[in-house]
C-alpha positions as CSV (number, residue, x, y, z in Angstrom):
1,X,-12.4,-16.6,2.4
2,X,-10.3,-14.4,4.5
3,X,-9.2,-12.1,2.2
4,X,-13.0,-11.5,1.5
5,X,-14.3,-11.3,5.5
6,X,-11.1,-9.2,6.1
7,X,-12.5,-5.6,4.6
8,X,-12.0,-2.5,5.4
9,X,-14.1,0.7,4.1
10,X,-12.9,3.9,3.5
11,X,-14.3,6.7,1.7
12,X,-17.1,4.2,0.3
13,X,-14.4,2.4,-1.1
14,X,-13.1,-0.9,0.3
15,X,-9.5,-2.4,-0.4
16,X,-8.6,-5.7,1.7
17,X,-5.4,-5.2,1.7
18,X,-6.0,-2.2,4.2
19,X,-6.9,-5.5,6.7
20,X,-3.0,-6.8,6.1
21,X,-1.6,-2.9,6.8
22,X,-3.8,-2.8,10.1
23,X,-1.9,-6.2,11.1
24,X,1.6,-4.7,10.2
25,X,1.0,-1.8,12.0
26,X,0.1,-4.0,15.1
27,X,2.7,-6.3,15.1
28,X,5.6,-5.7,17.9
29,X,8.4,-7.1,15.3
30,X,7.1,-5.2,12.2
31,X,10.2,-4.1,9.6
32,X,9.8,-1.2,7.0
33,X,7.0,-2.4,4.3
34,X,7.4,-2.0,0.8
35,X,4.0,-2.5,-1.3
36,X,4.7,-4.0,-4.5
37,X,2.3,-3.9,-7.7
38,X,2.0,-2.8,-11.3
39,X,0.9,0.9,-12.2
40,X,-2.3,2.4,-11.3
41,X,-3.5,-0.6,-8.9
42,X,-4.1,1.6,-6.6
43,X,-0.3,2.1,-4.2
44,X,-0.2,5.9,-3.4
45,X,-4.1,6.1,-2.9
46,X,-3.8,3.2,0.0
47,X,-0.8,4.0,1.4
48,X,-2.3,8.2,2.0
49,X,-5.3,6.4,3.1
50,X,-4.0,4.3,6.0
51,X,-2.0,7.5,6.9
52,X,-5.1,9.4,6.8
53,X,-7.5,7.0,8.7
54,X,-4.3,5.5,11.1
55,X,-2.1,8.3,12.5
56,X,-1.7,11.6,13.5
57,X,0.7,12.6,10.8
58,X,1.4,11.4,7.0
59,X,4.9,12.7,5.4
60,X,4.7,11.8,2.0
61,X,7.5,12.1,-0.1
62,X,7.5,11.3,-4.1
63,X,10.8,10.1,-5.0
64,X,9.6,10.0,-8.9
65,X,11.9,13.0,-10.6
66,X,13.1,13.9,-7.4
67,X,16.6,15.2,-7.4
68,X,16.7,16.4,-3.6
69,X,16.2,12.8,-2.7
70,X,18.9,12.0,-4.7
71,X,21.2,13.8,-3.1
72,X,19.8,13.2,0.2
73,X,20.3,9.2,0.3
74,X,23.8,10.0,-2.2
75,X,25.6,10.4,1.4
76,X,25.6,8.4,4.5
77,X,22.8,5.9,5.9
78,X,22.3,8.1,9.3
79,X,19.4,7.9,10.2
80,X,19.0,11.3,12.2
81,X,20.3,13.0,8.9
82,X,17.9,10.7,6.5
83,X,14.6,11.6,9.5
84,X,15.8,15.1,9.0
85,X,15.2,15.8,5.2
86,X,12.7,13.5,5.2
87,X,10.6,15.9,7.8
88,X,12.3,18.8,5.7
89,X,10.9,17.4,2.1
90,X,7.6,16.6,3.5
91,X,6.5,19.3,5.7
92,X,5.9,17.1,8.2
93,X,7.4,16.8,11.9
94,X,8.2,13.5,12.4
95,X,7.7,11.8,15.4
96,X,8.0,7.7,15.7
97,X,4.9,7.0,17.4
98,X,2.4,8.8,15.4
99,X,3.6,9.5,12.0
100,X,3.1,7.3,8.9
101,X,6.6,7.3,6.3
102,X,5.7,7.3,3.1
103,X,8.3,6.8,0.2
104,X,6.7,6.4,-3.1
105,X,8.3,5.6,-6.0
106,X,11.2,4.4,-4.4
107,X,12.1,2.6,-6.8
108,X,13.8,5.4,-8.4
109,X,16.3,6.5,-5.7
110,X,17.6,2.8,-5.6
111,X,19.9,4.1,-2.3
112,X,16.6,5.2,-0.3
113,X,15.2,1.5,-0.8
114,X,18.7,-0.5,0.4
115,X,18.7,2.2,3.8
116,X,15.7,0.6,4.7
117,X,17.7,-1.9,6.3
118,X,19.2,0.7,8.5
119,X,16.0,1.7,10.0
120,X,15.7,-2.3,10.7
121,X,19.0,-2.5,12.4
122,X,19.1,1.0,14.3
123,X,15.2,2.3,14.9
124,X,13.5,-1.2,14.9
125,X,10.0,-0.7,15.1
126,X,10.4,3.1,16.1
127,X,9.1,4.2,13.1
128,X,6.0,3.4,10.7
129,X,7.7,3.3,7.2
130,X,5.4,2.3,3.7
131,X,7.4,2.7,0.7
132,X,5.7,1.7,-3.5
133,X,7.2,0.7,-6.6
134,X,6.0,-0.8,-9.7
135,X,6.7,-4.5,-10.2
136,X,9.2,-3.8,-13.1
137,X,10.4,-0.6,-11.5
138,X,11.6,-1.8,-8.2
139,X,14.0,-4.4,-9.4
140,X,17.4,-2.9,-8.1
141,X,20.1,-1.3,-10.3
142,X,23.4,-2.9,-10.5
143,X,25.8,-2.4,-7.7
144,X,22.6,-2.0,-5.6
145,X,21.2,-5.0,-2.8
146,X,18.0,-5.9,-2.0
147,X,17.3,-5.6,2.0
148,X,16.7,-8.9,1.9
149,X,15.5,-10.0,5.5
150,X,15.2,-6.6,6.4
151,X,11.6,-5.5,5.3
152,X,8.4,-6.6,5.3
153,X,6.5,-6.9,1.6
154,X,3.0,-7.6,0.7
155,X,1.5,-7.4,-3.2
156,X,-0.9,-5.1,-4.3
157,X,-3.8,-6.5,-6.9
158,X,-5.6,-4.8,-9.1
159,X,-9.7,-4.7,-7.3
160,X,-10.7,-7.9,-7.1
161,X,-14.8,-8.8,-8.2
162,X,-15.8,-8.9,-4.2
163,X,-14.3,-5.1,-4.3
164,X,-16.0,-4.6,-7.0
165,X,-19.5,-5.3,-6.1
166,X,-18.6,-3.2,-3.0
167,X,-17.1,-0.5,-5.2
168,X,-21.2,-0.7,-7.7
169,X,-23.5,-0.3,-4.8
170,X,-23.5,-4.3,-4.2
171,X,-22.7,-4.8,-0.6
172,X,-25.9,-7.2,-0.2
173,X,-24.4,-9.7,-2.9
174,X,-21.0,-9.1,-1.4
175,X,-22.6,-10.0,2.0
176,X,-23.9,-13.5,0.4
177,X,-20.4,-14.3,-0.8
178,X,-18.9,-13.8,2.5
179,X,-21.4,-15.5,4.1
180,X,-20.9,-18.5,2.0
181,X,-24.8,-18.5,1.2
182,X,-24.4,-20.8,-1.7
183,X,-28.1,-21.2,-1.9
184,X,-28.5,-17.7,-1.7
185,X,-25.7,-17.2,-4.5
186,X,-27.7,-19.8,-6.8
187,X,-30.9,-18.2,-7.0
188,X,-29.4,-15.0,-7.9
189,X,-26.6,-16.1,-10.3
190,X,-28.1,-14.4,-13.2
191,X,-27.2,-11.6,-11.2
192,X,-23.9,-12.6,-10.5
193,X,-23.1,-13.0,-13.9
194,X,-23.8,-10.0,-15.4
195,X,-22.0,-8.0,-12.4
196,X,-18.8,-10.5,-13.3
197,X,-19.5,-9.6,-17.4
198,X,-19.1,-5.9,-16.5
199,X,-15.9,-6.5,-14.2
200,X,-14.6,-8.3,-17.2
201,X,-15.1,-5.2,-19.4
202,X,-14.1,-2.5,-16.7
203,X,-11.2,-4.6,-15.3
204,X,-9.3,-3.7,-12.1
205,X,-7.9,-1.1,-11.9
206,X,-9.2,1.5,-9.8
207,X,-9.3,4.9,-11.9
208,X,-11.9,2.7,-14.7
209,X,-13.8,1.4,-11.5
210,X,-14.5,4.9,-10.0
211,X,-14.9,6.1,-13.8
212,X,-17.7,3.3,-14.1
């Protein structure tokens, strides 16, 4: 039941995963992190979130089509020179202690994912740096290596049904649930399943939940 007492709430919406970015960020030995999940689970929406509700200062850079980032991480792994268009792409001063990174997409500059190792072996924990890709996308191209060892990685789900009753004005069934109220949970079951019959329907994915 962890994932399920570790919430947090944002914007009246609440994603548990935000609990596992609020331990990365924490942690003295933390490497780059790179959030891995299919389309539309809901990536770029956390990752601007934590930079929103965490730091000072968010540069967001969107490597999807992005030919500049091409050509920025086509040269040399420096990582002054990397810092410096990064800041320059984002409109953002970057500054270690109080800026969030975030390369989204990054699966499609293959390059900017393997430097991440850099920033592991030169700027350990100096800097705060999130980068997304889709399951499928973020598979490497040939002639390109994983950072293996070099990055952290969590998975990113579509909204799970605790979320969801959060997400539909249900915090007070939520609240049994994480309580582990089972008696509580029995006598209102038929409620239970009809909230699970519409997650069925809706699904996951967080667009169709705010849409419901």
């Amino acid at each position: 039941y962890k994932a399920i007492e570790n919430e947090s709430q944002v914007n009246g919406m609440k994603r548990f995963a935000m609990e596992q970015l609020d331990e990365w960020k924490e942690d003295e030995n933390r490497l780059p992190m790179i959030i891995r999940g299919a389309r539309q689970v809901g990536k770029t929406w956390l990752m601007k979130e934590f930079g929103r509700t965490r730091f000072k200062k968010c540069a967001y850079i969107n490597f999807d089509r992005n030919q500049r980032m091409n050509q920025l991480f086509s040269g040399d792994f420096r990582i002054d020179r990397i810092l410096r268009g990064l800041a320059i792409e984002s409109g953002v001063e970057i500054e270690p202690e109080n800026t969030l990174i975030i390369l989204d997409e990054v699966q499609e500059v293959p390059s900017a994912l393997q430097s991440l190792k850099y920033f592991a072996e030169d700027e350990r924990c100096a800097y705060y740096i999130l980068a997304a890709g889709s399951l499928l996308g973020i598979a490497m191209h040939e002639g390109t290596s994983f950072p293996v060892g070099k990055v952290d990685s969590m998975e990113l789900h579509p909204i799970s049904f605790t979320e969801f009753l959060c997400a539909t004005g249900n915090e007070a069934l939520y609240e049994i649930l994480r309580e582990c109220d089972f008696e509580m949970v029995t006598a209102f079951k038929d409620r239970f399943i009809e909230l699970l019959k519409d997650y069925y329907y809706v699904g996951g994915m967080p667009a169709a939940v705010n849409a419901y």
